[in-house]
N, C-alpha and C positions, 0 to 999 in steps of 0.2 A: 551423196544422194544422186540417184542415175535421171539423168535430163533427155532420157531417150522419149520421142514422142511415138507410142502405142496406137496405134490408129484403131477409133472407136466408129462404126455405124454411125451415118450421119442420121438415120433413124430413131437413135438412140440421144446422138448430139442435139440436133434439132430442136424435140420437144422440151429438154432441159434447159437449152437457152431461150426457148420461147416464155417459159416460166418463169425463167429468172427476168425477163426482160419485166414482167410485172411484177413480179414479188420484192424485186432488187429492191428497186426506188419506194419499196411501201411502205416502211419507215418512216421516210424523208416526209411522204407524201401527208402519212396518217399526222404524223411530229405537227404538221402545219397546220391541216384541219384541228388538232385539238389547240394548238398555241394562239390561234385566231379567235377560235371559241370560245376559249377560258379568257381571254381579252378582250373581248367582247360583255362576259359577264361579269367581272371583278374586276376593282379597281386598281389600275396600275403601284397605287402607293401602298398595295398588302402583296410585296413580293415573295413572301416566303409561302402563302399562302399558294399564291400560282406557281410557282419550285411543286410545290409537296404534291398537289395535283396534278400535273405534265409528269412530274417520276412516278407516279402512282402506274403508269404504266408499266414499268418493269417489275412488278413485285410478284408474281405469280411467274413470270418467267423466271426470277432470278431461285423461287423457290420451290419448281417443280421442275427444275431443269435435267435431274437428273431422268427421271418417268418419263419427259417429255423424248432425253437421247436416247432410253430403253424403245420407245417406238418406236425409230428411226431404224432401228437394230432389229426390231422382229418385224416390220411390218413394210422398213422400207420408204424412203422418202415421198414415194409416190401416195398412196394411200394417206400417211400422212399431212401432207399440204395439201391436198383434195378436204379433209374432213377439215381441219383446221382454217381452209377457204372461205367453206361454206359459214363458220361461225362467224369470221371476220366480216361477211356481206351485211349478218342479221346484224352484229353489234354496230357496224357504221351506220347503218341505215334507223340506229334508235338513237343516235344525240340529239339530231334536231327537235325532236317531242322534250327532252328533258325538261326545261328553262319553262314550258307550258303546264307541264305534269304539278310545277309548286309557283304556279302565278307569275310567272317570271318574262322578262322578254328579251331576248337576244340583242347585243350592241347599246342595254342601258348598264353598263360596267359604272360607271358614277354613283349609283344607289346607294354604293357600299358592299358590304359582304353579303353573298345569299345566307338561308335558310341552314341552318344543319343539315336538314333533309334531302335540299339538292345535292348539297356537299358530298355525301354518303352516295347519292345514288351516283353522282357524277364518276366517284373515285371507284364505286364497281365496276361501271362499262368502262373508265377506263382499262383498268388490269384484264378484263375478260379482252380488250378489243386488242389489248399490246400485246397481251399471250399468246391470241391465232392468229395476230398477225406476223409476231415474233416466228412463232414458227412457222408461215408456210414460206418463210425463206431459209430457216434453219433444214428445213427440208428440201430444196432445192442446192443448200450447200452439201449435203451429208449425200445426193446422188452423183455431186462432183467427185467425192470420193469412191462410193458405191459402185457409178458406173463409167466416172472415166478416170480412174487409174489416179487421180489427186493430181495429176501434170501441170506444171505452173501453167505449158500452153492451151489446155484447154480450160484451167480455171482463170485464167487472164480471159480468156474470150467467153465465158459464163461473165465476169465482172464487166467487160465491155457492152455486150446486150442489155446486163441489167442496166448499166449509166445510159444507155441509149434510152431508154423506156425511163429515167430520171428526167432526160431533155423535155420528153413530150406529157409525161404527168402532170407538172408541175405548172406547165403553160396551157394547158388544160382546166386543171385547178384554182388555179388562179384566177383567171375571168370569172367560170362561174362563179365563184366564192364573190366576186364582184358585182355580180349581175344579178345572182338571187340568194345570197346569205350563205348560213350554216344548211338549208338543204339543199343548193346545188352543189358546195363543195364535197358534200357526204356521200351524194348521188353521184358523181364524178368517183369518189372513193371508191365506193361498193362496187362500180362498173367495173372500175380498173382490177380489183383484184378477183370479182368474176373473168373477168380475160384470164388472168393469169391461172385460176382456178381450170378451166377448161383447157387451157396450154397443156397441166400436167394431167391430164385424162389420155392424154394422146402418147404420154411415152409408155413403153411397151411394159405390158404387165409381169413380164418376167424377173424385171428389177425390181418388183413390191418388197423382197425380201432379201438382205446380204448376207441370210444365211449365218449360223449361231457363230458366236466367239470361238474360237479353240485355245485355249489357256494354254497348252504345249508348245502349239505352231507360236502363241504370241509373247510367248516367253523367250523363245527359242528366238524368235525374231529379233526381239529387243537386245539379248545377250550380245547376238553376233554382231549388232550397231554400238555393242560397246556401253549400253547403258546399263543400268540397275534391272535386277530380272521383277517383271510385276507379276502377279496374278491375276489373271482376267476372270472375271464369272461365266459359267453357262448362262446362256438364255434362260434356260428352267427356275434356275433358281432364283429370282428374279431380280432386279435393279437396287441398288445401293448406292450410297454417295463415298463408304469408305471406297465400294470397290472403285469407281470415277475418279474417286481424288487420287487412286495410286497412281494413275496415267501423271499424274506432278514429278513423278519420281523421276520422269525423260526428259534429258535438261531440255531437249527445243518444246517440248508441250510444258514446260513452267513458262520456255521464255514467251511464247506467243501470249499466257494468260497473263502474266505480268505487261507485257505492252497492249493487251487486250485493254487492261484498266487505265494506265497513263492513255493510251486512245482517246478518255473520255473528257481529258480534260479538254479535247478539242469538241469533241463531237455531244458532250453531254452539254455543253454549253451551245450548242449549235439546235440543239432541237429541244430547244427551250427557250431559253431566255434570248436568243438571234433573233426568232420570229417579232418577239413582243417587243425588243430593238428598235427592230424596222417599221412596226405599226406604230406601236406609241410614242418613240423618243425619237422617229426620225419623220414618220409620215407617212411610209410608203404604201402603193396601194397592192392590194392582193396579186394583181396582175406582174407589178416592178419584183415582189416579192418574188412568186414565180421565176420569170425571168433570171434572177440572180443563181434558186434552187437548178433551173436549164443551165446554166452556165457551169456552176462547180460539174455535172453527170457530163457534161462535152469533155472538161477537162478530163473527169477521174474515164472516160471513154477511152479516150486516146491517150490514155497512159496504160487504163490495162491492157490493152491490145500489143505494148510491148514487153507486158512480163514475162515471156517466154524467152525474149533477147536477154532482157538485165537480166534472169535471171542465171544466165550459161554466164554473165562478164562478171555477177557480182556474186560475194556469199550472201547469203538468201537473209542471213539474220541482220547484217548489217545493212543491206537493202531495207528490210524492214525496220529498222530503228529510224533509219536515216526519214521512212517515206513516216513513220510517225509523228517524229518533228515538224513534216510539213504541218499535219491537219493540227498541231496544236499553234502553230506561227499564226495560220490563215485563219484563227478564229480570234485568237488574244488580241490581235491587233484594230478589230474591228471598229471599237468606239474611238480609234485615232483619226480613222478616215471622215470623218462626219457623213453627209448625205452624199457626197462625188459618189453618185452611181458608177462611174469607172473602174474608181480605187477599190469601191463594192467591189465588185466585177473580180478585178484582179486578186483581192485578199480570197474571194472563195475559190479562186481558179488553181491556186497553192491548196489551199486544201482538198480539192478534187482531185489535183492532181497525186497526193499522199493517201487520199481514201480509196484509189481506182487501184493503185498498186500494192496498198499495205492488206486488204482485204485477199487478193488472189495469193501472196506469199505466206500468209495466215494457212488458207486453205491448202497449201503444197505442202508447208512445213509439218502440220497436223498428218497430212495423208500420207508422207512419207517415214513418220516413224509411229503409228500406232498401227494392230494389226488392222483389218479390213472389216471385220464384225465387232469393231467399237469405235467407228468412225460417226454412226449415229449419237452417239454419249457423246464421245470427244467434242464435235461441234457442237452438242446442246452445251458440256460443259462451258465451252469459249462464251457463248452468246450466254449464259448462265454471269460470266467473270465479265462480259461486256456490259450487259442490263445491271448488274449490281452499280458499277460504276456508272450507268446511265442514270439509276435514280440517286446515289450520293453526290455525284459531282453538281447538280441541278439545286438537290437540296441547302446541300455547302454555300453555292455561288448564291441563293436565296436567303439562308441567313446573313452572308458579308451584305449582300446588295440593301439589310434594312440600315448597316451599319456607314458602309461607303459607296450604296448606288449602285447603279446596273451596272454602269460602265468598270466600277473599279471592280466588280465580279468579276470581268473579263479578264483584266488584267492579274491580277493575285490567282486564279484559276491556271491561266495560260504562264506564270513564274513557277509555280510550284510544280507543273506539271514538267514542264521545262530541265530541273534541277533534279526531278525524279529522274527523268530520261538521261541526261548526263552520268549520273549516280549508275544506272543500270548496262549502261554503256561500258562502264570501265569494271564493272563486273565481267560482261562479255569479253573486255580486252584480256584480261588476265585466265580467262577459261580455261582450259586444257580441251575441253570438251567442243568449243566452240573453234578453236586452235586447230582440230583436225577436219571438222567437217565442213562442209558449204552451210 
């Protein structure tokens, strides 16, 4: 794979990392306001109850992901996250009515269980608000390919802005979540991804479209990398999930989606049941909370800003197995450290520091063996394999947690995940395929 860096228009740089600087951390961001919320209404001792509602956010991503990569593909990132933007503003800006809308009142979680009714409306806005928000970052990763070339160094410095804008989100977030509930934290929300929305209005209209697939040129391409030949579809004909999944056929796009899903066992456990961790089983207040979320984006900052170095010293795959293992360490171990804000501190700083780098080597691996007019699909597909495991890993650690408690969630989560990644390792050692390239 060629490590030569193509110099792009800082024109063109610019607004992309200005987007990503909001959209990066909105995840993280949205993860908390809903983990605070849903803690607030339901009682800490119906855990699988709040599991099933936090992953309800990924269910419309995980199941329109392919239509979702089709748009990325004809319409182009930019266009994309602008519309997907604007949905995400409406959908933050409706939780704080809900808990009103069926008699309800915010932070009396001791009641018991809500209503069916809340239930239902809660778990719609959720999936509507995970899906535009899901993508107006899936959209900002898919112009990393689009329009800069897929370069570790320029997708390291797309993942460095975005953990910058994770620093100040969250410490944003946090007070007001403090200062005036579930609507300042929402309102803080909405803001934030209005910035980011208005970010990508500025990059230049000429990237709205990456221009249709070429099934020849992308076959032709793959052959000569030595993989399986696939067939691409034309744009015309329209989006398919057979034709998506054949991109599986290229061993680095299996291995990315494969350690896309072991990912989660850090991170599916990190934007969920972390938050409700630290509120109910430790204390912490929205602000400490915060703070901890600024902490891991400093770290995962100043790691990506070096994935253009590791990645010329190391092979890119085993970099990325290696930076996976961090974010599943720095979460498993969490309920060991008790309240030592420090050891906080330091257990997410290991994970930021494997989220800052395992996301940009994602992004290079994908952009350097798929053609150019299916880099929209490709990334939907990842984040498609990413949200699946966002909502099972959550659900899973939900059901152990009624059986052995939050804490041993973490832990049985963080072994199994562990034992996967070993397992898939010694796949890689024995490759042929993995044997010849970076």
């Amino acid at each position: 794979m060629s490590t030569e860096l193509e110099h792009v228009s800082w024109r063109v740089q610019g607004p992309i990392y200005g987007a990503a600087f909001f959209y990066g951390p909105l995840q993280t961001m949205a993860s908390m306001c809903a983990a605070l919320f849903v803690a607030g209404l339901i009682s800490v001792e119906l855990p699988f109850l709040i599991a099933f509602i936090l992953a309800s956010r990924q269910i419309l991503t995980v199941l329109l992901s392919v239509h979702s990569g089709a748009l990325m593909d004809r319409f182009g990132g930019r266009k994309a996250s602008i519309g997907f933007g604007a949905i995400a503003i409406v959908t933050a800006m409706i939780y704080p009515f809900i808990p009103g809308l069926f008699g309800l009142q915010w932070g009396t979680a001791a009641a018991g269980t809500p209503v069916a009714l809340f239930i239902t409306a809660l778990l719609l806005v959720q999936m509507a608000a995970g899906y535009a928000e899901g993508n107006t970052w899936v959209g900002s990763q898919a112009l990393v390919s689009q329009a800069l070339k897929g370069h570790p160094s320029y997708a390291g410095r797309m993942i460095f802005t975005a953990r910058l804008g994770g620093v100040l989100g969250p410490l944003l977030l946090g007070p007001a979540w403090d200062l005036w509930g579930s609507f300042g934290g929402f309102a803080v929300l909405a803001f934030w991804i209005a910035a980011g929305t208005g970010a990508t209005v500025f990059i230049p209209r000429r990237l709205e479209a990456a221009g249709p697939a070429d099934p020849i040129a992308g076959e032709a391409e793959a052959t000569q990398k030595g993989h399986p030949p696939i067939e691409t579809a034309r744009r015309d004909k329209g989006p398919g999930l057979a034709d998506s999944l054949k991109l599986l056929l290229l061993p680095a796009v299996a291995l990315v989606m494969m350690l896309t899903v072991l990912r989660q066992a850090g991170s599916g456990i990190h934007t969920s049941f972390y938050v409700v961790w630290l509120d109910k089983e430790i204390g912490l207040s929205g602000t400490l909370i915060g703070g901890l979320m600024s902490t891991a984006n400093v770290a995962s900052a100043l790691a990506a800003i070096l994935t253009g170095a590791l990645a010329r010293r190391f092979p890119h795959h085993w970099l990325l197995i290696a930076t996976i293992g961090m974010t599943i360490l720095g979460t498993a171990i969490v309920p060991l450290l008790g309240d030592v804000y420090v050891l906080l501190m330091m257990a997410i700083s290991i994970r930021g520091v494997g989220q800052g780098l395992n996301l940009p080597m994602m992004i290079t691996m994908l952009a350097q063996n798929v053609p150019v007019g299916l880099q929209g699909r490709v990334t939907a597909l990842r984040v498609a394999f990413n949200r699946g495991g966002g909502a099972l890993v959550p659900l899973a650690a939900g059901a152990m947690a009624e059986v052995v408690g939050i804490a041993g969630s973490f832990y049985i989560v963080g072994a199994v995940g562990g034992i996967l990644l070993v397992i898939l390792s010694i796949w890689v050692a024995r490759s042929d395929e993995f044997g010849r390239n970076r």
